[in-house]
C-alpha positions, 0 to 999 in steps of 0.5 A: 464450452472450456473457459477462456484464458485472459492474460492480464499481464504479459512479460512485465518485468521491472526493478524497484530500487530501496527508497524509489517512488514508483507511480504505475500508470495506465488505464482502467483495464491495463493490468495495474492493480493485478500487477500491485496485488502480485507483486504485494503477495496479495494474488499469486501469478502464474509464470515469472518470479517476484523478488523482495529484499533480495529474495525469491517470494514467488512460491512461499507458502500461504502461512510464509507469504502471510508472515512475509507481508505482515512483517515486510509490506505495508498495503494501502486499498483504494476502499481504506479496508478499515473494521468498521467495529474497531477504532482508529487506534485499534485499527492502526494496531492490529498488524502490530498486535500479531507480532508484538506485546499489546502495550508496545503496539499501542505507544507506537500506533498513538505515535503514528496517529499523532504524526498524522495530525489525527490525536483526537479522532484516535478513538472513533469508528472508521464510520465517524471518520471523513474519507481522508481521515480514513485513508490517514487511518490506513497508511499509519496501520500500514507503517505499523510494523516499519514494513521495507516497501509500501503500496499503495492502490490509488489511494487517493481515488475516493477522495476530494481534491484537499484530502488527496493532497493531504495524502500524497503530501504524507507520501512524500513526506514519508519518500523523503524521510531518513529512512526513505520509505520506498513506494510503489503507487497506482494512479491514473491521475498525471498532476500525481506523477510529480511525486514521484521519481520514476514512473512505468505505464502499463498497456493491456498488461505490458510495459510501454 
């Protein structure tokens, strides 16, 4: 019996502006995060092009599409996807460390740590850690290399009401700073849609 083939997204097609906060909506099942992991160099598709920063990623090869995503993507899971055996601070660290001088990497994880309210927790395991500190953790080492657009794969879903909000407050707060941190959300709670300043909503892996 041949293998049944499953379309999980199907003619979606969409741009993202420099400094936009994009929310994907949809329900579970919709195509979502298969969309995310694409567009994030995570999974590969298999028909259409992804553009990022003006150039075509779609059929980088797998050392390219990881050197891409180190120095250009910043990636924040629903799970947090901390080493459980490294600190805060040597999480936060370790993108950097591929592309740069140890000392320089940890001035500017300490940095991050620090902006993020976490200065004296830097030196715990993701294990001492609550899940919003955790997820603070995650989006410090997903800044860590000053990547062009972040996502974030319902980052807040694991979290309580207060540390949510902390969360998406640091999103915001990073949306709106001179830079102006472009970010590309999942959710499927709608008092999160007020962050942002588009939103796009999948259906059985097509735009509605």
């Amino acid at each position: 019996m041949g293998a049944v083939k499953i379309n999980a997204l199907r003619g979606v097609s969409f741009d993202v502006q420099k400094g936009d906060f994009l929310i994907i909506r949809g329900r579970n099942g919709s195509g979502k995060s298969t969309l995310l992991r694409q567009i994030g160099l995570l999974d590969r598709p298999n028909s259409g092009k992804i553009f990022l920063d003006g150039q075509e990623v779609t059929h980088m090869k797998e050392d390219e599409r990881r050197k891409y995503r180190l120095q250009k993507i910043g990636y924040i899971f629903q799970e947090y996807a901390l080493i459980e055996e490294l600190s805060a601070l040597e999480n936060v660290m370790l993108p950097a460390m591929m592309l740069g001088p140890i000392s320089v990497c940890r001035d500017r994880a300490k940095k991050l740590i620090q902006k993020f309210g976490l200065q004296k927790r830097m030196n715990n395991l993701p294990q001492q850690l609550s899940g919003g500190e955790q997820q603070k953790v995650a989006i410090a080492r997903a800044l860590i290399n000053d990547p062009i657009i972040i996502f974030a794969d319902e980052p807040t879903a694991n979290l309580d009401t207060i540390a949510a909000n902390d969360v998406l407050d640091i999103f915001k707060s990073l949306n709106k700073e001179e830079d102006h941190h472009t970010i590309v959300m999942i959710t499927h709670e709608p008092e999160e849609e007020k962050y942002a300043n588009r939103i796009i909503t999948l259906s059985d892996g097509k735009l509605v």
